[in-house]
C-alpha positions, 0 to 999 in steps of 0.5 A: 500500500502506497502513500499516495492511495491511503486516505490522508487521515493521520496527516492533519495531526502530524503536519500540526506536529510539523508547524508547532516545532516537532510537538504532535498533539497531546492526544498521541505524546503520552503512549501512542502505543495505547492509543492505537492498541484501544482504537483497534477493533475486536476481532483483528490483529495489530501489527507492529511498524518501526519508527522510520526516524532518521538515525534509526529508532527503537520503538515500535508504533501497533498499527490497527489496520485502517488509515495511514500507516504510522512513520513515526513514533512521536517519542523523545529519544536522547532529547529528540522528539521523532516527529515528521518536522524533526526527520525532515531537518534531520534528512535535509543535514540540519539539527533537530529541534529539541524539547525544552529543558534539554540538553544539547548535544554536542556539535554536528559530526558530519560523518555521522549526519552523511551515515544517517542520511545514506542510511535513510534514504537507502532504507526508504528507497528499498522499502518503496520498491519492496511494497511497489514490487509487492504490488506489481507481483500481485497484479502481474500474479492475476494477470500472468494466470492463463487458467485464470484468463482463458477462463474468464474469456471462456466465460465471457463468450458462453455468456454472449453465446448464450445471449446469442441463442436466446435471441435467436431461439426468440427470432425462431419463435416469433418468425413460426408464430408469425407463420401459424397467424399467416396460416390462420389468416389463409384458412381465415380467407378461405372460409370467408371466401366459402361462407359469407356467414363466417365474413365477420369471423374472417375478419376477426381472425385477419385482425389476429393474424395481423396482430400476431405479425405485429408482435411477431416483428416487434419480437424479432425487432426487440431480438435483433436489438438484443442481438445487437447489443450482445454483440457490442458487449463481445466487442467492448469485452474483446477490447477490454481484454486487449487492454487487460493484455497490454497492462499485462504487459506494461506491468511486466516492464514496471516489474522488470524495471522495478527488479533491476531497480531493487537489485541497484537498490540492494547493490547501493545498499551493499556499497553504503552498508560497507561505505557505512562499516568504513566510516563508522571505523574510521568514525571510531577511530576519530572518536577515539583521538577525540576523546584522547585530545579533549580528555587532555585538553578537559584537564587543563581548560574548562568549557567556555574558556575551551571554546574560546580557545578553540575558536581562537585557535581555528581562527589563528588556523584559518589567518596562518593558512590564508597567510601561507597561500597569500605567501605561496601566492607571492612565491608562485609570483615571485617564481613567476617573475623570477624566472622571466627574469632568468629567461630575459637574463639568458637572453640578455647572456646569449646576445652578449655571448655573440658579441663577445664572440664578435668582440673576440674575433676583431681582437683576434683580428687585431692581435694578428693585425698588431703581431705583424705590425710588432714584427715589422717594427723589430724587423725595422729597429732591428736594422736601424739599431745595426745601423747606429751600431755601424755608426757608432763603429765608424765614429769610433774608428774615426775619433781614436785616428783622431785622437792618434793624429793628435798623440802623433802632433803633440808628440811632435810638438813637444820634441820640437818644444824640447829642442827650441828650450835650450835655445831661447831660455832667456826669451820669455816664451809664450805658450799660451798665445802659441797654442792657442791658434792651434789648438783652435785650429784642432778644435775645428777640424775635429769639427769638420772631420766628425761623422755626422750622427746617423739620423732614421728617416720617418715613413709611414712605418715610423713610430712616433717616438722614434724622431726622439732616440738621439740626443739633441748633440746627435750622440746615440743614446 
C-alpha cells in the first residue's frame, strides 16, 4: 500500500506536529502505543511498524489496520522528539529541534549526519520498491494466470453465446408464430371466401393474424436489438481484454524495471552498508583521538574558556593558512617573475655571448693585425739599431785616428818644444798665445772631420717616438 492511495487521515495531526516545532498533539505524546492498541477493533490483529526516524529508532508504533500507516513514533529519544518536522531537518543535514529543558548535544559530526542520511534514504528507497514490487507481483500474479484468463474469456463468450441463442431461439419463435397467424389468416380467407356467414369471423381472425405479425416483428425487432447489443458487449469485452493484455504487459516492464531497480537498490545498499562499516571505523577511530585530545585538553581548560580557545585557535588556523597561500601566492609570483627574469637574463647572456664572440674575433683580428705590425717594427729597429751600431763603429774608428793624429802632433810638438828650450831660455816664451791658434785650429777640424750622427728617416712605418732616440748633440743614446 502506497502513500499516495491511503486516505490522508493521520496527516492533519502530524503536519500540526510539523508547524508547532516537532510537538504532535497531546492526544498521541503520552503512549501512542495505547492509543492505537484501544482504537483497534475486536476481532483483528495489530501489527507492529518501526519508527522510520532518521538515525534509526527503537520503538515500535501497533498499527490497527485502517488509515495511514504510522512513520513515526512521536517519542523523545536522547532529547529528540521523532516527529515528521524533526526527520525532515534531520534528512535535509540540519539539527533537530529539541524539547525544552534539554540538553544539547554536542556539535554536528558530519560523518555521522552523511551515515544517517545514506542510511535513510537507502532504507526508504528499498522499502518503496519492496511494497511497489509487492504490488506489481500481485497484479502481474492475476494477470500472468492463463487458467485464470482463458477462463474468464471462456466465460465471457458462453455468456454472449448464450445471449446469442436466446435471441435467436426468440427470432425462431416469433418468425413460426408469425407463420401459424399467416396460416390462420389463409384458412381465415378461405372460409370467408366459402361462407359469407363466417365474413365477420374472417375478419376477426385477419385482425389476429395481423396482430400476431405485429408482435411477431416487434419480437424479432426487440431480438435483433438484443442481438445487437450482445454483440457490442463481445466487442467492448474483446477490447477490454486487449487492454487487460497490454497492462499485462506494461506491468511486466514496471516489474522488470522495478527488479533491476531493487537489485541497484540492494547493490547501493551493499556499497553504503560497507561505505557505512568504513566510516563508522574510521568514525571510531576519530572518536577515539577525540576523546584522547579533549580528555587532555578537559584537564587543563574548562568549557567556555575551551571554546574560546578553540575558536581562537581555528581562527589563528584559518589567518596562518590564508597567510601561507597569500605567501605561496607571492612565491608562485615571485617564481613567476623570477624566472622571466632568468629567461630575459639568458637572453640578455646569449646576445652578449655573440658579441663577445664578435668582440673576440676583431681582437683576434687585431692581435694578428698588431703581431705583424710588432714584427715589422723589430724587423725595422732591428736594422736601424745595426745601423747606429755601424755608426757608432765608424765614429769610433774615426775619433781614436783622431785622437792618434793628435798623440802623433803633440808628440811632435813637444820634441820640437824640447829642442827650441835650450835655445831661447832667456826669451820669455809664450805658450799660451802659441797654442792657442792651434789648438783652435784642432778644435775645428775635429769639427769638420766628425761623422755626422746617423739620423732614421720617418715613413709611414715610423713610430712616433722614434724622431726622439738621439740626443739633441746627435750622440746615440
Amino acid at each position: 500500500m502506497t502513500e499516495e492511495s491511503i486516505p490522508p487521515q493521520t496527516g492533519t495531526d502530524e503536519a500540526a506536529g510539523a508547524e508547532t516545532g516537532g510537538e504532535p498533539p497531546s492526544a498521541t505524546v503520552g503512549a501512542p502505543t495505547a492509543v492505537l492498541s484501544a482504537a483497534a477493533p475486536a476481532g483483528r490483529g495489530v501489527e507492529l511498524e518501526e519508527c522510520q526516524f532518521p538515525g534509526g529508532c527503537p520503538n515500535a508504533i501497533a498499527y490497527a489496520g485502517t488509515g495511514r500507516r504510522p512513520k513515526y513514533c512521536y517519542q523523545v529519544v536522547g532529547g529528540v522528539m521523532h516527529d515528521r518536522g524533526n526527520a525532515k531537518r534531520v534528512l535535509d543535514g540540519g539539527a533537530p529541534a529539541r524539547r525544552r529543558g534539554e540538553p544539547d548535544d554536542p556539535a554536528p559530526r558530519p560523518v555521522t549526519r552523511a551515515q544517517q542520511t545514506v542510511q535513510a534514504q537507502v532504507t526508504g528507497l528499498v522499502s518503496r520498491l519492496e511494497e511497489a514490487s509487492g504490488e506489481l507481483r500481485d497484479a502481474l500474479g492475476n494477470l500472468a494466470d492463463p487458467d485464470a484468463v482463458a477462463a474468464e474469456i471462456a466465460a465471457a463468450r458462453r455468456a454472449a453465446r448464450a445471449e446469442i441463442d436466446q435471441a435467436q431461439a426468440g427470432t425462431d419463435e416469433a418468425q413460426a408464430r408469425a407463420r401459424t397467424a399467416e396460416a390462420d389468416a389463409a384458412a381465415a380467407r378461405r372460409s370467408a371466401a366459402a361462407s359469407d356467414e363466417d365474413a365477420e369471423t374472417a375478419g376477426q381472425a385477419r385482425q389476429l393474424a395481423e396482430d400476431a405479425q405485429a408482435r411477431a416483428e416487434t419480437e424479432r425487432d426487440d431480438l435483433a436489438g438484443q442481438l445487437s447489443a450482445v454483440r457490442a458487449e463481445l466487442e467492448t469485452t474483446q477490447h477490454a481484454l486487449d487492454e487487460v493484455r497490454t497492462e499485462r504487459a506494461r506491468l511486466q516492464r514496471d516489474l522488470d524495471t522495478t527488479q533491476t531497480e531493487l537489485a541497484s537498490a540492494a547493490q547501493a545498499r551493499d556499497a553504503a552498508g560497507a561505505e557505512r562499516d568504513r566510516l563508522h571505523g574510521e568514525l571510531t577511530e576519530l572518536t577515539r583521538t577525540l576523546e584522547q585530545v579533549q580528555a587532555d585538553r578537559d584537564t587543563a581548560l574548562s568549557g567556555g574558556e575551551r571554546l574560546r580557545i578553540e575558536r581562537d585557535t581555528a581562527r589563528a588556523e584559518t589567518a596562518a593558512a590564508r597567510r601561507d597561500t597569500e605567501r605561496l601566492r607571492a612565491e608562485r609570483d615571485q617564481a613567476l617573475t623570477d624566472r622571466d627574469t632568468r629567461a630575459g637574463e639568458r637572453d640578455t647572456a646569449r646576445e652578449q655571448a655573440a658579441d663577445a664572440r664578435t668582440q673576440l674575433a676583431v681582437a683576434e683580428a687585431t692581435v694578428t693585425a698588431l703581431r705583424d705590425q710588432l714584427d715589422r717594427d723589430l724587423d725595422r729597429e732591428r736594422a736601424y739599431g745595426q745601423q747606429r751600431l755601424d755608426d757608432a763603429d765608424t765614429r769610433h774608428h774615426a775619433r781614436e785616428q783622431e785622437l792618434r793624429d793628435e798623440l802623433a802632433q803633440l808628440r811632435a810638438q813637444l820634441s820640437g818644444s824640447g829642442t827650441s828650450q835650450d835655445t831661447s831660455e832667456g826669451e820669455s816664451p809664450e805658450p799660451a798665445g802659441d797654442a792657442g791658434p792651434a789648438r783652435g785650429g784642432r778644435d775645428r777640424r775635429r769639427a769638420t772631420n766628425a761623422p755626422r750622427p746617423a739620423r732614421r728617416r720617418r715613413g709611414a712605418d715610423s713610430a712616433p717616438g722614434d724622431a726622439q732616440t738621439a740626443d739633441p748633440e746627435g750622440k746615440p743614446p
